[in-house]
Structure formats: structure tokens, C-alpha cells
N, C-alpha and C positions, 0 to 999 in steps of 0.2 A: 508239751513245751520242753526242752532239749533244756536243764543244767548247764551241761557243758558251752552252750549258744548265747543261754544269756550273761556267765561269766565271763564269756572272752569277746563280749559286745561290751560289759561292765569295764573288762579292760581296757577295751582301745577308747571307748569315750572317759575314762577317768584320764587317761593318755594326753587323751586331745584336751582335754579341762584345763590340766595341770599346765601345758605347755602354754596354751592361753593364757592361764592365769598367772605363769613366770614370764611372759614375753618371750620363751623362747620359739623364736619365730622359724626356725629352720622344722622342728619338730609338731610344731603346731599345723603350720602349710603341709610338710608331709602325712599327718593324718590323712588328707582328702587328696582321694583320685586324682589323675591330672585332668578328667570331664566332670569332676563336681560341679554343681551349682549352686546359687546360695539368690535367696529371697530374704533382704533385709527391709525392713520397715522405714529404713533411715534412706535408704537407695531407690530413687526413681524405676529404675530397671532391675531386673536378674541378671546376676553376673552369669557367664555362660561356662566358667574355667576356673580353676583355682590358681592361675595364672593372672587373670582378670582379677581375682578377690585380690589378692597382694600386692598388683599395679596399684589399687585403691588402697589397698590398705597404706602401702608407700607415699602417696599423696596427702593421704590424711596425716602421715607423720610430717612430711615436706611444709603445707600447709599451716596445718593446726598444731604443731607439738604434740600430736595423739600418742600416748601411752598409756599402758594397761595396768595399772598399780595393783590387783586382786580381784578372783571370782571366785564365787561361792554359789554349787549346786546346789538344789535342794528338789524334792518332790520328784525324784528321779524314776520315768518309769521303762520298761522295757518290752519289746514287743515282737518276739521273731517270728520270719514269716520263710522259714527256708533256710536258700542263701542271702537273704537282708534281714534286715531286724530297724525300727525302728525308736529308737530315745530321744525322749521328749522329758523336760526340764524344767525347772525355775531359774533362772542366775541374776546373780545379783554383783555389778561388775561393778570395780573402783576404775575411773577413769581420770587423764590429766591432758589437758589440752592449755594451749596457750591462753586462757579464760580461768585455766582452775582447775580445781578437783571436784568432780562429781561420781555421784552412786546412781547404775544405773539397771532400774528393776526390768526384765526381760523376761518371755516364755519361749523355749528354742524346742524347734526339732528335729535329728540329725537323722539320714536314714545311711545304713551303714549296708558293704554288701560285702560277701566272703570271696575274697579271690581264689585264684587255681594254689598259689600256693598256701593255704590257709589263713591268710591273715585279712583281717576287717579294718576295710578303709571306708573312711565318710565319702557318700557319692551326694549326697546333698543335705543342704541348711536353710531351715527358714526360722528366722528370728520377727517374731513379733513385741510390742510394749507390751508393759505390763503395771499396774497398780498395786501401791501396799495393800498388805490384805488388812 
């Protein structure tokens, strides 16, 4: 296992974390490919695009007042296979919709791949629930 693979997979997902977790949404959607995909638990379907993810995600702010108020990793692991490397996670996301604030306990896993010019972007997401322990 390649040091150098799994720190610069360690960075671009503490990257993608951080922006989620400030709402900065410009830097967040950038993490991932413009062909990512994303399997939520909450989503009838696979989104097909990271263009798709943020049509919805726009909806739910339109909609519901959805905002991301903090997330917090935990159980962090990492898995490189090459040029992709998969991380898989705990989060534990503070959320605020027109209903309220709620905490919400989730297991994610991002598979990330290394492009031509070196840098690791998320090509896909599945988020499943999850239980306090």
C-alpha cells in the first residue's frame, strides 16, 4: 500500500468533508467527477451526474429549507486499489429543514479515482443509515 495514495486520498476526502460540512457548495460539487454517481438511502433512484446530485440538492433547499449546519467523520478507512482508492466513513451530519434541526447518523462510501493530471476526484457515493452505537 502506496503512503503517498493513501495521504492524498486522506486529502481530497477531508476536502470533500470540510466543504460539506461549511456548505460551501461550489467546492463540495467540485470534488466529484462531472460522471459521478451517488446511491442515497433517502433517494428512490441513483443519481446518474453530479449535476443531477445538485439539481436535488437545489430542490431540497427550494422545498424544505435544507441546510447543512456540521459533519463529523469518524471510523475513517481507506482502501487503494491503483488509480482509485476507496473511503468508507461514519458521519454524523447536523441538518436544518423547515421542520427543524436534526442529527443525522449515516455510513458513506466514496470511491475516488486519480486523474491524468494527478489529482483525486470522487467518481462515486453511497450513503446508507445508520444506528447509535
Amino acid at each position: 500500500m502506496s503512503t503517498t495514495t493513501v495521504q492524498e486520498v486522506r486529502a481530497a476526502a477531508d476536502a470533500l468533508v470540510a466543504a460539506f460540512a461549511e456548505s460551501r457548495l461550489d467546492d463540495y460539487f467540485g470534488a466529484f467527477a462531472p460522471d459521478a454517481t451517488f446511491v442515497f438511502h433517502t433517494t428512490p433512484q441513483r443519481l446518474g451526474s453530479t449535476a443531477e446530485y445538485r439539481a436535488l440538492w437545489q430542490r431540497w433547499v427550494e422545498q424544505d429549507g435544507f441546510r447543512v449546519l456540521g459533519c463529523v467523520s469518524s471510523a475513517q478507512l481507506i482502501q487503494p486499489f491503483g488509480d482509485t482508492a476507496v473511503f468508507s466513513h461514519d458521519v454524523e451530519t447536523r441538518v436544518a429543514t423547515h421542520a427543524g434541526e436534526e442529527t443525522v447518523l449515516e455510513r458513506e462510501t466514496i470511491v475516488f479515482a486519480r486523474f491524468e493530471d494527478g489529482t483525486w476526484n470522487a467518481v462515486h457515493e453511497h450513503l446508507s443509515a445508520r444506528t447509535a452505537a
